[in-house]
Backbone as ProteinMPNN parsed JSONL, in Angstrom:
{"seq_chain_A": "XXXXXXXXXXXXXXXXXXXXXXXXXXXXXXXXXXXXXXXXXXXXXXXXXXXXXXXXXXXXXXXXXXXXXXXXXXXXXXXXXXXXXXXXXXXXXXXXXXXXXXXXXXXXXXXXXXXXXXXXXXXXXXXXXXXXXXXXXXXXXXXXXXXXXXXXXXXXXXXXXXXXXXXXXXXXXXXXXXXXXXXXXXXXXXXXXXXXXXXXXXXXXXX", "coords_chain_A": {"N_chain_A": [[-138.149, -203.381, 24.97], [-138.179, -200.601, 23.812], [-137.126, -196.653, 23.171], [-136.805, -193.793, 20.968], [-136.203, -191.477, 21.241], [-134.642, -189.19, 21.864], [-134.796, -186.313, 23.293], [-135.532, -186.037, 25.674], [-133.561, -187.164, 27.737], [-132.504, -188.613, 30.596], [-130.676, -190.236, 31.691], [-130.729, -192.027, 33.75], [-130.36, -194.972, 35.815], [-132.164, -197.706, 36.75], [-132.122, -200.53, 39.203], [-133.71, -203.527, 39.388], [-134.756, -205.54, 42.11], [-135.791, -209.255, 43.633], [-137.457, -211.62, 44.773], [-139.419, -214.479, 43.142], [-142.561, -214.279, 42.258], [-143.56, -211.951, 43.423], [-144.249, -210.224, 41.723], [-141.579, -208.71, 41.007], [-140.98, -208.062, 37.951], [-143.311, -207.464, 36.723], [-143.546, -204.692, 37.398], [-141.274, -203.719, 37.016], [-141.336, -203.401, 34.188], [-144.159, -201.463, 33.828], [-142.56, -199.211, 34.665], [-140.766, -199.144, 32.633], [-142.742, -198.919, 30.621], [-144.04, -196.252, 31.561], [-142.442, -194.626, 31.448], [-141.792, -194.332, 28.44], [-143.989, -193.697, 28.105], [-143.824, -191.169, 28.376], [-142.129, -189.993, 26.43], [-139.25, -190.741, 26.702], [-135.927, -191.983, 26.534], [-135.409, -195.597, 26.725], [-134.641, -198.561, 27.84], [-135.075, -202.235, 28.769], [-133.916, -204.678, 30.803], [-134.585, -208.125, 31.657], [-133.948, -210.981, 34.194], [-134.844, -213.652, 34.482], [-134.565, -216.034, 36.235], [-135.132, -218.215, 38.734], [-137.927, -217.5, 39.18], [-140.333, -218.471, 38.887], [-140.225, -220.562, 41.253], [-139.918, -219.202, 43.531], [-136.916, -217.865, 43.537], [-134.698, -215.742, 43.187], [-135.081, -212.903, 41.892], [-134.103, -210.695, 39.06], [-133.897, -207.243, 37.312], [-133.954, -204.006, 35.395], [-134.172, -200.893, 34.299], [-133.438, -198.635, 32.039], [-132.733, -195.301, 31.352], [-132.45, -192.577, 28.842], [-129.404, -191.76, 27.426], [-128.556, -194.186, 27.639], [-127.04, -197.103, 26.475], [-127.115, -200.111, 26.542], [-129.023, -202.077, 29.216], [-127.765, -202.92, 31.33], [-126.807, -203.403, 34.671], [-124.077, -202.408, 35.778], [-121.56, -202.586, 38.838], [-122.17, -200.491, 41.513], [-123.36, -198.55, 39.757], [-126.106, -197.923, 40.233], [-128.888, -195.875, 40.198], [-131.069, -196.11, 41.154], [-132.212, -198.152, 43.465], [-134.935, -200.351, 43.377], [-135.994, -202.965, 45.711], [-137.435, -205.64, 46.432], [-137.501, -207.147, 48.588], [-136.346, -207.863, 52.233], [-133.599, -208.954, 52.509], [-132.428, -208.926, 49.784], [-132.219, -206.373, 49.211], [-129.731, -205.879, 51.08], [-128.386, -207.832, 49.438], [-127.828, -206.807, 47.437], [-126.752, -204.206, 47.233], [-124.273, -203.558, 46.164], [-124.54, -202.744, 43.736], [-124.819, -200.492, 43.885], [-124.301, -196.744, 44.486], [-123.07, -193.729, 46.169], [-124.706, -192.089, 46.035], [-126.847, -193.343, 45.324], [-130.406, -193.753, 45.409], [-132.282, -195.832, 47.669], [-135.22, -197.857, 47.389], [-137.057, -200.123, 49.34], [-138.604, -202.938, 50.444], [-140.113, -204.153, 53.446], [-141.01, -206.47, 53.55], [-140.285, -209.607, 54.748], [-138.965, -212.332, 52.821], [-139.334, -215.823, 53.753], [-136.706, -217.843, 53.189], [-135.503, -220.868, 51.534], [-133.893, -222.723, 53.236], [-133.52, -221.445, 55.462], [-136.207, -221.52, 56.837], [-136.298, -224.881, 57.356], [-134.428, -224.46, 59.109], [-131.748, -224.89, 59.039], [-130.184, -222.173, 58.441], [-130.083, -218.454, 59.397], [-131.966, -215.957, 59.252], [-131.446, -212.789, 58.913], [-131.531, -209.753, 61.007], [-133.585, -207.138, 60.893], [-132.027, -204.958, 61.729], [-129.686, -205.416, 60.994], [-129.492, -205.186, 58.096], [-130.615, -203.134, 57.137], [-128.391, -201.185, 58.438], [-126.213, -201.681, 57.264], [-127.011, -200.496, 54.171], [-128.052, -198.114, 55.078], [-125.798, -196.685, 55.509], [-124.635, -196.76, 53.109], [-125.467, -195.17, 51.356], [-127.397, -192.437, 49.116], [-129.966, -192.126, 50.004], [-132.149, -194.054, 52.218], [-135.389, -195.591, 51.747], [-137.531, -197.207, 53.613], [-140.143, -198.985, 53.32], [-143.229, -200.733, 54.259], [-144.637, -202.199, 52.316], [-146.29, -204.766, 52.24], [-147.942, -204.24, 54.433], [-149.203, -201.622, 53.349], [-150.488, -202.509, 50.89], [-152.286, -204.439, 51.797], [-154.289, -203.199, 53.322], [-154.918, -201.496, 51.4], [-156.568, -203.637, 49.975], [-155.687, -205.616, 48.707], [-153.156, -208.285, 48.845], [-151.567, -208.414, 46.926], [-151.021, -206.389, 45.721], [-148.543, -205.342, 46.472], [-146.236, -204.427, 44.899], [-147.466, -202.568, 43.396], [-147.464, -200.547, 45.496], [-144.883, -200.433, 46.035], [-144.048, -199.04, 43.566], [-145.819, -196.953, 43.54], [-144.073, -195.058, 45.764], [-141.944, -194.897, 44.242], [-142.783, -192.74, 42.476], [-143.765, -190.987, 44.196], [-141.372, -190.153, 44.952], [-140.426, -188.63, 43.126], [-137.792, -189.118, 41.749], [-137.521, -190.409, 39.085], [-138.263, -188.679, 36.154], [-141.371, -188.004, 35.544], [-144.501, -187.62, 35.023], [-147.51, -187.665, 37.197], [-150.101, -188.185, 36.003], [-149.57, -189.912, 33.7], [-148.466, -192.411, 35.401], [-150.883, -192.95, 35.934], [-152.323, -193.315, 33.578], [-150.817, -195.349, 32.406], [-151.169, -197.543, 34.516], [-154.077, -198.055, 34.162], [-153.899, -198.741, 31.583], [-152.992, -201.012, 31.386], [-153.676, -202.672, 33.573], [-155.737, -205.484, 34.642], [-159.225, -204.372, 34.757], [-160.804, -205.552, 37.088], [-158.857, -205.682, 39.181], [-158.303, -203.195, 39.06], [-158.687, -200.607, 40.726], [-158.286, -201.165, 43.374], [-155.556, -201.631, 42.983], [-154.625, -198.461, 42.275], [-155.322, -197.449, 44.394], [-153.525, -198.59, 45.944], [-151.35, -197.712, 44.658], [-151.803, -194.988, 45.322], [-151.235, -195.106, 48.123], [-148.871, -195.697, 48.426], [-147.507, -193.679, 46.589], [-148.005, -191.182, 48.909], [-146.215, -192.084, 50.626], [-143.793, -191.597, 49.221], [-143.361, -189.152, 48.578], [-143.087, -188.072, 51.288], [-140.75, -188.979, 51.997], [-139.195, -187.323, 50.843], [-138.804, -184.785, 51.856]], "CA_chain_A": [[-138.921, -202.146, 24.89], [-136.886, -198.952, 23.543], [-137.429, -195.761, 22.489], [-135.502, -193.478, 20.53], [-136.389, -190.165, 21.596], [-133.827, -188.51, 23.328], [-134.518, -184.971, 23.86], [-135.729, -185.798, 26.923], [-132.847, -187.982, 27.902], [-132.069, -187.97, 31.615], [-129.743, -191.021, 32.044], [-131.05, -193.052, 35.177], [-130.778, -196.514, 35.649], [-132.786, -198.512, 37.835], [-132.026, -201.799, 39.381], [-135.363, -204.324, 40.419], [-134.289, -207.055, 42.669], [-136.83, -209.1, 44.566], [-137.94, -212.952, 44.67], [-140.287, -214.962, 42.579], [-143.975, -213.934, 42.754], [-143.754, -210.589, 43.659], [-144.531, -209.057, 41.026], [-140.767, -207.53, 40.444], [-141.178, -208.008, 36.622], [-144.591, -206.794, 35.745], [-143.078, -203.125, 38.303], [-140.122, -202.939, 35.977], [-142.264, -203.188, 32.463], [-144.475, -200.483, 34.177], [-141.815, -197.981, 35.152], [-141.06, -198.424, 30.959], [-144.271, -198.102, 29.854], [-144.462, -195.038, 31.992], [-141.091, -193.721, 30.532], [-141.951, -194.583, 27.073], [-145.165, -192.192, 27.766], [-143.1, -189.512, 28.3], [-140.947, -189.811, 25.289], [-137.991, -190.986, 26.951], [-135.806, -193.277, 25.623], [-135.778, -196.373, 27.413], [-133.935, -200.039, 27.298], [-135.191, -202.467, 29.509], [-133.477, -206.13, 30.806], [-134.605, -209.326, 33.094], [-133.299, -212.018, 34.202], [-136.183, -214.058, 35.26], [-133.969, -216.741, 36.778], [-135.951, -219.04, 38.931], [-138.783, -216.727, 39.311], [-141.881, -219.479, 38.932], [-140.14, -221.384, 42.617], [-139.133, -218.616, 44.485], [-135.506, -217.735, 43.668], [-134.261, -214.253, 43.129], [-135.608, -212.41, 39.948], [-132.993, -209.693, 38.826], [-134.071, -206.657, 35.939], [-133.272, -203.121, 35.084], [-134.634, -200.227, 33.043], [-131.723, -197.497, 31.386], [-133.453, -194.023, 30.885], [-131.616, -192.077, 28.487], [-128.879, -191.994, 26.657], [-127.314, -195.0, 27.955], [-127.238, -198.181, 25.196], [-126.686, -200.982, 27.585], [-129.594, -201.506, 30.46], [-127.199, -203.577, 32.254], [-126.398, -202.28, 35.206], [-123.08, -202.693, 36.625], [-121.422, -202.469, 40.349], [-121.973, -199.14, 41.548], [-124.387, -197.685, 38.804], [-127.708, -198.049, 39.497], [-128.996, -194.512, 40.299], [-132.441, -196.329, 42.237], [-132.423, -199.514, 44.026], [-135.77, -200.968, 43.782], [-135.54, -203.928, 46.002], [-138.685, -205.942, 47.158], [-137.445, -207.909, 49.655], [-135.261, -207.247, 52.791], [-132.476, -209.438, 52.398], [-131.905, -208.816, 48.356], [-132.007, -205.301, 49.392], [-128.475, -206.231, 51.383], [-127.096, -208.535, 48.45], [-127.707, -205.511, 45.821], [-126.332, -202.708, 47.699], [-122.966, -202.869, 45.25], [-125.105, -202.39, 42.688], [-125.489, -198.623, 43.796], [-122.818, -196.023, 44.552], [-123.024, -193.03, 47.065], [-125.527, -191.357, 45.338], [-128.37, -194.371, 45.034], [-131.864, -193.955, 46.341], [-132.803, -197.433, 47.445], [-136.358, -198.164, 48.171], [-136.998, -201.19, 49.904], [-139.76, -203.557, 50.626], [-139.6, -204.707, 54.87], [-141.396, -207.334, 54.561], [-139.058, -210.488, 54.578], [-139.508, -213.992, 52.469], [-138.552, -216.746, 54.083], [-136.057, -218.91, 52.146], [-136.051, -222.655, 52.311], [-132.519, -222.811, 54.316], [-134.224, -220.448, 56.482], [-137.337, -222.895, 57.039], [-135.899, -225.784, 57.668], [-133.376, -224.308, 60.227], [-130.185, -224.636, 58.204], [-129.514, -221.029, 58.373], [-130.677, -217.941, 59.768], [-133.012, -214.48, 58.244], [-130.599, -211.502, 59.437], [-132.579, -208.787, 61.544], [-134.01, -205.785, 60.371], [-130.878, -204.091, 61.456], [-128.394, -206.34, 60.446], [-129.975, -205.656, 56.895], [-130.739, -202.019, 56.811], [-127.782, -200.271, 58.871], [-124.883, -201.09, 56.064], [-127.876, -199.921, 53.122], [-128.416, -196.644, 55.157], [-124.285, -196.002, 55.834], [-123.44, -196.335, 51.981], [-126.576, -194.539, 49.878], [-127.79, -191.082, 49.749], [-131.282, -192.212, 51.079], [-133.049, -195.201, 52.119], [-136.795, -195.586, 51.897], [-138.477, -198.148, 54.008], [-141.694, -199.376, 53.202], [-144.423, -201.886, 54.613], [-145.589, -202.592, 51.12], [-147.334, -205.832, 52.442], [-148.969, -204.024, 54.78], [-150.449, -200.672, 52.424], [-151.495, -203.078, 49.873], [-153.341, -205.185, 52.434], [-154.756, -201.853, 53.75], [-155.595, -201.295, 49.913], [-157.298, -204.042, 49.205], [-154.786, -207.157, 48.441], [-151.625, -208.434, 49.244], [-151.098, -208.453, 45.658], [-150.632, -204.831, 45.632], [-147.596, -204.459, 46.94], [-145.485, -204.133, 43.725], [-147.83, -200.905, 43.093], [-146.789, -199.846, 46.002], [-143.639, -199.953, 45.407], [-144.192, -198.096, 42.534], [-146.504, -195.442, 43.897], [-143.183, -194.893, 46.216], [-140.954, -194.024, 43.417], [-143.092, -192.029, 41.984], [-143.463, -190.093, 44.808], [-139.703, -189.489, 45.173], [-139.765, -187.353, 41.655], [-136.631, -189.306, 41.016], [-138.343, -190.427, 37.756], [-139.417, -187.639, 35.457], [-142.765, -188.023, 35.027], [-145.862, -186.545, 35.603], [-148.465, -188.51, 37.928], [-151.145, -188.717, 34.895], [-148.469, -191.04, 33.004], [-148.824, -193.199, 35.948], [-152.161, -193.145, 36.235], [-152.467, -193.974, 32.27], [-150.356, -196.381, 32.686], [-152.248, -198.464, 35.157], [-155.603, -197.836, 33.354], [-153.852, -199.548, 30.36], [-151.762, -202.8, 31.493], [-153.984, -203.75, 34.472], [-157.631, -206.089, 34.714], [-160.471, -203.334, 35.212], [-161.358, -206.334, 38.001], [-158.045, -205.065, 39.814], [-157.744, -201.949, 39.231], [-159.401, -200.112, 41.733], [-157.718, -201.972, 44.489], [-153.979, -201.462, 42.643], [-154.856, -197.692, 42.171], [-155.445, -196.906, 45.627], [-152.046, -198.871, 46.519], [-150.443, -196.43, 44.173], [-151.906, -193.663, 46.019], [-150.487, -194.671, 49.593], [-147.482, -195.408, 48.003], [-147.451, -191.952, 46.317], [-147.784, -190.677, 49.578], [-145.014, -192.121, 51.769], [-142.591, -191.681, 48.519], [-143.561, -187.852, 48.676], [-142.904, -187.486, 52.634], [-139.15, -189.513, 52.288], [-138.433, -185.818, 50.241], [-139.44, -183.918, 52.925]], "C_chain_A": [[-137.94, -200.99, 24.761], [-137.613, -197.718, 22.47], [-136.439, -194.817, 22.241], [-135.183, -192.03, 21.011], [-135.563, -189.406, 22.627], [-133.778, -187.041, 23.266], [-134.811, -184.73, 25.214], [-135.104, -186.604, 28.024], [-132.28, -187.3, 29.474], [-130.774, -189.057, 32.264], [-129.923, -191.129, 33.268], [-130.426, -194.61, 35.06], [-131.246, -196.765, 37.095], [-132.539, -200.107, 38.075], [-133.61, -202.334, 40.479], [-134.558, -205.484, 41.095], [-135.421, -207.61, 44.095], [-136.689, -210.677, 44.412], [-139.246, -213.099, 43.897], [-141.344, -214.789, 43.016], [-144.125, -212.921, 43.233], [-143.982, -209.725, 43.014], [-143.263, -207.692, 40.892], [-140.985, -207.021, 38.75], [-142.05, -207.084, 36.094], [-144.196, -204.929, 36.25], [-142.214, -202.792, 37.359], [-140.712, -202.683, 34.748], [-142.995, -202.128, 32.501], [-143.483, -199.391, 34.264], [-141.2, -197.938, 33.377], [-141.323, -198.483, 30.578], [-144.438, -196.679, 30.125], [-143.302, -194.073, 31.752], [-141.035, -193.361, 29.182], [-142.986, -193.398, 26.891], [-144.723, -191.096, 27.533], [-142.299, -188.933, 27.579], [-139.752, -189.927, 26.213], [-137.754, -192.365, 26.441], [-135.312, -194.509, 26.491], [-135.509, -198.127, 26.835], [-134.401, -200.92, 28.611], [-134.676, -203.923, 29.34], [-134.47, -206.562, 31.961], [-134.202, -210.23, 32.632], [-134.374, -212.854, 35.173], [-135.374, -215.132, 36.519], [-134.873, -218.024, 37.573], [-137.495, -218.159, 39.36], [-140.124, -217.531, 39.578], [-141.138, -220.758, 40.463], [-139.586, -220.428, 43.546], [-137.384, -217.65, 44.405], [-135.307, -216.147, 43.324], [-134.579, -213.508, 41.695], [-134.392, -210.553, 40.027], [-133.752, -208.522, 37.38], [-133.797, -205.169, 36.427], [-133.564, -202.556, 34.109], [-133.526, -199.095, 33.503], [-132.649, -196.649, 30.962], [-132.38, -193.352, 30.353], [-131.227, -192.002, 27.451], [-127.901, -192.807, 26.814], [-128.084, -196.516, 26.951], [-127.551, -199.263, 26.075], [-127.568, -200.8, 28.584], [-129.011, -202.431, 31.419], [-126.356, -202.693, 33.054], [-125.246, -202.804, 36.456], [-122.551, -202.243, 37.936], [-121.186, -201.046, 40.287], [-122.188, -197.74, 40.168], [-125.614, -196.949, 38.551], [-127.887, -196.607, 40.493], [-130.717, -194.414, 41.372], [-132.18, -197.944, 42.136], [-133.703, -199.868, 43.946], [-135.943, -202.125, 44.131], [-137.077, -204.387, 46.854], [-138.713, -206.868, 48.127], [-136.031, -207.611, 50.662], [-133.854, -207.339, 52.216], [-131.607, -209.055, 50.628], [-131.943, -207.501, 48.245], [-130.288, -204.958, 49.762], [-127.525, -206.784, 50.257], [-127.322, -207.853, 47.315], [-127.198, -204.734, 46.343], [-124.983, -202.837, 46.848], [-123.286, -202.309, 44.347], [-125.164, -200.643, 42.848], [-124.492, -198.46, 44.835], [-123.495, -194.31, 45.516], [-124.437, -192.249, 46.716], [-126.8, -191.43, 45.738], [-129.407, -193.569, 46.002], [-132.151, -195.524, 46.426], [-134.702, -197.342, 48.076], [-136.972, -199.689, 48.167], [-137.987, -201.63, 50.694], [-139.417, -204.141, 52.294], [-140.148, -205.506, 54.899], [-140.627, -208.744, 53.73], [-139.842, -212.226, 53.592], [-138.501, -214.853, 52.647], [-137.452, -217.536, 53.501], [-136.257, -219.899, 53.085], [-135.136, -222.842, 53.476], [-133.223, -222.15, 55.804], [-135.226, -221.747, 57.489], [-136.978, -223.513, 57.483], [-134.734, -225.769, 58.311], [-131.738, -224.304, 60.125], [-129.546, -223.353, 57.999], [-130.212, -219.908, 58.758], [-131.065, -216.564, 59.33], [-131.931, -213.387, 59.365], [-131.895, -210.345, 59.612], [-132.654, -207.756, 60.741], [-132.615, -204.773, 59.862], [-129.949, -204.396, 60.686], [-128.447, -205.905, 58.565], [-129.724, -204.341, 56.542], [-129.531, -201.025, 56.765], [-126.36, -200.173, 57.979], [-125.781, -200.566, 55.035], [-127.648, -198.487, 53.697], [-126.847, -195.998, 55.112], [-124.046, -195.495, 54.332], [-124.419, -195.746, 50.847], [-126.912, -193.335, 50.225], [-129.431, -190.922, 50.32], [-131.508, -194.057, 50.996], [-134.312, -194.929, 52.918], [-136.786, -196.989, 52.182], [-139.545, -198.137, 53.695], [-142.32, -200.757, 53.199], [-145.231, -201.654, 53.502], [-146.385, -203.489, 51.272], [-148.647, -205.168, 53.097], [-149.979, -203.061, 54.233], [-150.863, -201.673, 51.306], [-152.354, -204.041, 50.439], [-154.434, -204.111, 52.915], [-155.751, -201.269, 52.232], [-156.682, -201.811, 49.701], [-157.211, -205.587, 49.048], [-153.37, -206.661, 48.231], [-150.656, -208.177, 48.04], [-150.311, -207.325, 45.25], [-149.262, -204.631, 45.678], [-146.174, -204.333, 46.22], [-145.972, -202.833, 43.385], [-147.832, -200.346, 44.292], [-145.813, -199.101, 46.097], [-143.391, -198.84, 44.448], [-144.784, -196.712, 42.091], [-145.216, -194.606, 44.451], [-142.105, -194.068, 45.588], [-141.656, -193.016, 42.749], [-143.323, -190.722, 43.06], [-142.374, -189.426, 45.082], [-139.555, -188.199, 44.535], [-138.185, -188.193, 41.403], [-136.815, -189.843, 39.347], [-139.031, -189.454, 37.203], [-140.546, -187.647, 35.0], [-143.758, -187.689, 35.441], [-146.906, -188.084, 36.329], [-149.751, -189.161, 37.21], [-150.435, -189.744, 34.354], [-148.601, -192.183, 33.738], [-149.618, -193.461, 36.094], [-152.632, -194.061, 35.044], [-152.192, -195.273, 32.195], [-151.262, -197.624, 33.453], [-153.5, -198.644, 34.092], [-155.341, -198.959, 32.069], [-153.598, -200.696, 30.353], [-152.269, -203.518, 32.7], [-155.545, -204.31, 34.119], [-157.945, -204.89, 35.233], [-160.723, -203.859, 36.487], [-159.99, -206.048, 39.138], [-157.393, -203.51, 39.891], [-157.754, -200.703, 40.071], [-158.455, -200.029, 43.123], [-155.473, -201.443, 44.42], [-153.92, -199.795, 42.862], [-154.776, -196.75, 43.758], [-153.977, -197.349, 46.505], [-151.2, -197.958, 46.046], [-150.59, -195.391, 45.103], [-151.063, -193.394, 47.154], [-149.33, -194.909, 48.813], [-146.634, -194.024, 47.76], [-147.154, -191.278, 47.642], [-146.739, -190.74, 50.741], [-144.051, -191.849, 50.703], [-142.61, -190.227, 48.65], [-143.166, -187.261, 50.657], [-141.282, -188.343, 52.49], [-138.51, -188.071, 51.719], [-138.196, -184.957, 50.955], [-137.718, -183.465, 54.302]], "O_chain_A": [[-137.092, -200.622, 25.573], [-138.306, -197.818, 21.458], [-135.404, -194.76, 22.906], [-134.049, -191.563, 21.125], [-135.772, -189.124, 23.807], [-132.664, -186.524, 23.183], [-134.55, -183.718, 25.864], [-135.716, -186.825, 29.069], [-131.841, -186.168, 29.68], [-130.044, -188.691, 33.185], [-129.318, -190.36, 34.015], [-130.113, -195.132, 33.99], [-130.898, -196.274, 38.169], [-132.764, -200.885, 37.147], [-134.201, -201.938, 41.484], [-133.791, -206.222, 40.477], [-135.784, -206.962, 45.077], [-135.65, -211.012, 43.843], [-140.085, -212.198, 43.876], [-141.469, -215.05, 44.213], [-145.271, -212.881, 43.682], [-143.994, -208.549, 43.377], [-143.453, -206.482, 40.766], [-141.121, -205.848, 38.402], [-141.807, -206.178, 35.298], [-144.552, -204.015, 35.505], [-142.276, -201.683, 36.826], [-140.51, -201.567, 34.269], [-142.9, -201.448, 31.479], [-143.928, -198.414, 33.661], [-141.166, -196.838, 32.826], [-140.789, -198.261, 29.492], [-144.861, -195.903, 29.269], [-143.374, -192.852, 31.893], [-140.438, -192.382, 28.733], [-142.998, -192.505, 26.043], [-145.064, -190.225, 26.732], [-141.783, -187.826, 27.73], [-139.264, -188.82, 26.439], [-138.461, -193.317, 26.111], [-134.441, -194.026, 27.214], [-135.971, -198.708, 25.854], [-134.122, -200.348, 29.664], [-134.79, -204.509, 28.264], [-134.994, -205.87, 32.834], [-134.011, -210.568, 31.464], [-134.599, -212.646, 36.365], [-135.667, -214.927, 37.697], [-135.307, -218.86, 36.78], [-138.053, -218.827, 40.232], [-140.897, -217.175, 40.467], [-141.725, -221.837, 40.544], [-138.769, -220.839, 44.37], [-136.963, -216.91, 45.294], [-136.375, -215.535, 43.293], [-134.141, -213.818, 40.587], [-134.171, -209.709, 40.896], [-134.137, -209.162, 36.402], [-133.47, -204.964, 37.596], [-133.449, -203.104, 33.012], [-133.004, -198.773, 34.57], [-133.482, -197.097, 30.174], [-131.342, -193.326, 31.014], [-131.947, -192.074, 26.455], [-126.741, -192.625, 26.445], [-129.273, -196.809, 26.825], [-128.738, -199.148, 26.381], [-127.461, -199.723, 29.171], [-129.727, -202.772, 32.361], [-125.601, -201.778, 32.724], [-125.433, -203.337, 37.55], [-123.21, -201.272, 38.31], [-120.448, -200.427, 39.521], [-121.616, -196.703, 39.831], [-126.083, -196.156, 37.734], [-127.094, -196.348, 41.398], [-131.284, -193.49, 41.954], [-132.015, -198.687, 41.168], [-133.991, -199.605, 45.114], [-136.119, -202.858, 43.158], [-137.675, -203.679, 47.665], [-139.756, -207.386, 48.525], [-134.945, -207.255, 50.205], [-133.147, -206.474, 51.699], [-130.389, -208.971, 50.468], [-131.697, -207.143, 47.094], [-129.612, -204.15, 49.126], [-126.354, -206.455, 50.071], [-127.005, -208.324, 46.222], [-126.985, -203.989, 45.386], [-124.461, -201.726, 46.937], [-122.609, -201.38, 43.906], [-125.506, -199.815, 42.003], [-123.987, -199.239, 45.644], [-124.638, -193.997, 45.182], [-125.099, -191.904, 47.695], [-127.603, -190.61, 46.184], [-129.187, -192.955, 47.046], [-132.229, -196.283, 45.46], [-135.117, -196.775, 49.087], [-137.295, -200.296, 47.146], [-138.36, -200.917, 51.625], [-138.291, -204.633, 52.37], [-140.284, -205.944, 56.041], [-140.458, -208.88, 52.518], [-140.868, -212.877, 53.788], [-137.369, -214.903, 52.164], [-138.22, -218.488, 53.363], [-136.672, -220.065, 54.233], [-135.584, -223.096, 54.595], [-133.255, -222.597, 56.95], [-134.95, -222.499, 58.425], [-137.03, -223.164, 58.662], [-133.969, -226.732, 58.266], [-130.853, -223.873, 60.865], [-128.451, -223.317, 57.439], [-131.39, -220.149, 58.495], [-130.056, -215.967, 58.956], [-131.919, -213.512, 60.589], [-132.819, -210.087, 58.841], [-131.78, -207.506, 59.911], [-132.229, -204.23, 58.827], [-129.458, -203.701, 59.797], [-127.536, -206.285, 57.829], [-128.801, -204.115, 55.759], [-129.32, -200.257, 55.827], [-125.611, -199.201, 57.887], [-125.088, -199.612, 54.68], [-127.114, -197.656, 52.962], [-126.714, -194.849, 54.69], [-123.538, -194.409, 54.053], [-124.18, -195.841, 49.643], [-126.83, -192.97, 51.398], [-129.951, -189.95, 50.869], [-131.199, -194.917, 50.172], [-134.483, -194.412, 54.022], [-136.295, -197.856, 51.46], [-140.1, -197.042, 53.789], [-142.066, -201.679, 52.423], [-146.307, -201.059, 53.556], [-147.397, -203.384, 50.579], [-149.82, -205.288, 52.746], [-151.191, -203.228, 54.368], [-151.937, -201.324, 50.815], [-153.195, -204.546, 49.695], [-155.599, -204.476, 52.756], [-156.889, -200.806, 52.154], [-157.688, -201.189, 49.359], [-158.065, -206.467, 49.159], [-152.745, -205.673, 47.845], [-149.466, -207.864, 48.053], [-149.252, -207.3, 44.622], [-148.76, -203.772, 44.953], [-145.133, -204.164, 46.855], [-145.166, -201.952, 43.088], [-148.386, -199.253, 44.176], [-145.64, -197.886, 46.194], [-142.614, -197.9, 44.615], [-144.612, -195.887, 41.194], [-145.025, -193.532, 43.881], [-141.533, -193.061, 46.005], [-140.851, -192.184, 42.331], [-143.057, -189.574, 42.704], [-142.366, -188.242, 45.42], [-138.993, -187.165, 44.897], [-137.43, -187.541, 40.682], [-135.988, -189.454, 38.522], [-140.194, -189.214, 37.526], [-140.699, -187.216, 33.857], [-143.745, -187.396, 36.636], [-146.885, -189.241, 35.908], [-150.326, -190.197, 37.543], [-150.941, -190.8, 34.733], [-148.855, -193.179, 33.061], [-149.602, -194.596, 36.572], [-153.152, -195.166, 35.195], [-152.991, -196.186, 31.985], [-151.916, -198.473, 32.847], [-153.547, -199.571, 33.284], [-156.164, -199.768, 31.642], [-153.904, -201.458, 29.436], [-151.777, -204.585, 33.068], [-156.366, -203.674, 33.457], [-157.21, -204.306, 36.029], [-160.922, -202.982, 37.327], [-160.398, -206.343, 40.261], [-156.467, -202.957, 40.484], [-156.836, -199.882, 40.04], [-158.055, -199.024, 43.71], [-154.611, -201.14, 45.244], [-153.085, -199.543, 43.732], [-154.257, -195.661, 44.001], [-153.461, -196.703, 47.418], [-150.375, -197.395, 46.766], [-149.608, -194.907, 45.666], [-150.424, -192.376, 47.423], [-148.767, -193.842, 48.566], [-145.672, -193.5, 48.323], [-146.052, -190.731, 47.677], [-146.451, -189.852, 51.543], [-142.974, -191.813, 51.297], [-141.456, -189.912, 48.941], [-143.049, -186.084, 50.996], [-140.619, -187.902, 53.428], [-137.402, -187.719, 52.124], [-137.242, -184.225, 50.69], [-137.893, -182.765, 55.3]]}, "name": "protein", "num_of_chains": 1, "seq": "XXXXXXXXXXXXXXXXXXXXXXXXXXXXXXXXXXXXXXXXXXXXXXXXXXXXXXXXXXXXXXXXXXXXXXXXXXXXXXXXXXXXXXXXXXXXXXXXXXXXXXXXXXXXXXXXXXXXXXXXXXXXXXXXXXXXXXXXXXXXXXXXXXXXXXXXXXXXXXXXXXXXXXXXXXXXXXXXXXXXXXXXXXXXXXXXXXXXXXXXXXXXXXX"}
């Protein structure tokens, strides 16, 4: 997905990092659809990886005037990370600057499960993220999109989140469009209203 239009070129990049079934993918294709609305120009990668059993799904949209949406150590300009722990094993990815916003609620791995190794606490997870970025956003995305509607939600959470930041130039109709266009009518309602709380805790982290 690319567009060529760069007068309105602001040079971002965003890194997605999350686990299989979460709906990182379809969040990153959204954030450039909703870039593309705005005439910006816009390169987007994934790396699906094992994505259909669980395993770590990796992608990355380049706003701008940058060629390349690969986004190397100490680049990415927003962390979007949907799970604790891959919140921790991306933080090189982003450099003093980053905004990270970050999903709290944790998925088990198998090692985990079956006692072979152990899920690092809250803190253990968060307190090097908050030392080396210029913010970190928490958010109980499981729980506002259960609050929504469905659990499903909580990728448009996420995504209400950044949009609340304003670190993405775009106007709130764009997002709205957006939705309206790329989701079932039979979910939309439900996703819509996850945007909203989202919207609203990404708008009080400014504060």
């Amino acid at each position: 997905m690319v567009s060529t239009n760069s007068s309105k070129s602001v040079g971002m990049r965003i890194f997605f990092t999350g686990v299989g079934g979460q709906g990182t993918l379809l969040a990153t294709r959204l954030v450039g659809e909703v870039a593309l609305k705005e005439g910006l120009p816009v390169t987007i990668s994934e790396i699906h990886g094992m994505a259909q059993r669980g395993g770590v799904v990796e992608s990355s949209v380049a706003i701008g005037n940058i060629f390349s949406p690969t986004v190397a150590d100490g680049e990415a300009d927003v962390l979007m990370a949907f799970e604790p722990l891959e919140t921790l094993r991306a933080l090189p990815k982003c450099h003093a600057g980053t905004w990270v916003i970050s999903n709290m609620t944790p998925i088990i791995p198998f090692t985990v499960a079956t006692g072979k190794s152990v899920y690092p606490s809250q803190d253990a997870i968060y307190e090097p993220v908050a030392a080396s970025v210029a913010k970190l956003v928490r958010v109980p995305a499981l729980e506002l999109a259960r609050e929504a509607g469905s659990t499903m939600a909580a990728n448009i959470v996420m995504l209400g989140v950044l949009a609340g930041t304003g670190k993405l130039p775009v106007k709130e109709a764009s997002w709205q469009a957006v939705l309206v266009e790329r989701l079932p009518a039979r979910i939309l309602a439900v996703n819509q209203k996850a945007f909203a709380m989202g919207l609203e805790l990404g708008a009080k982290a400014i504060c």
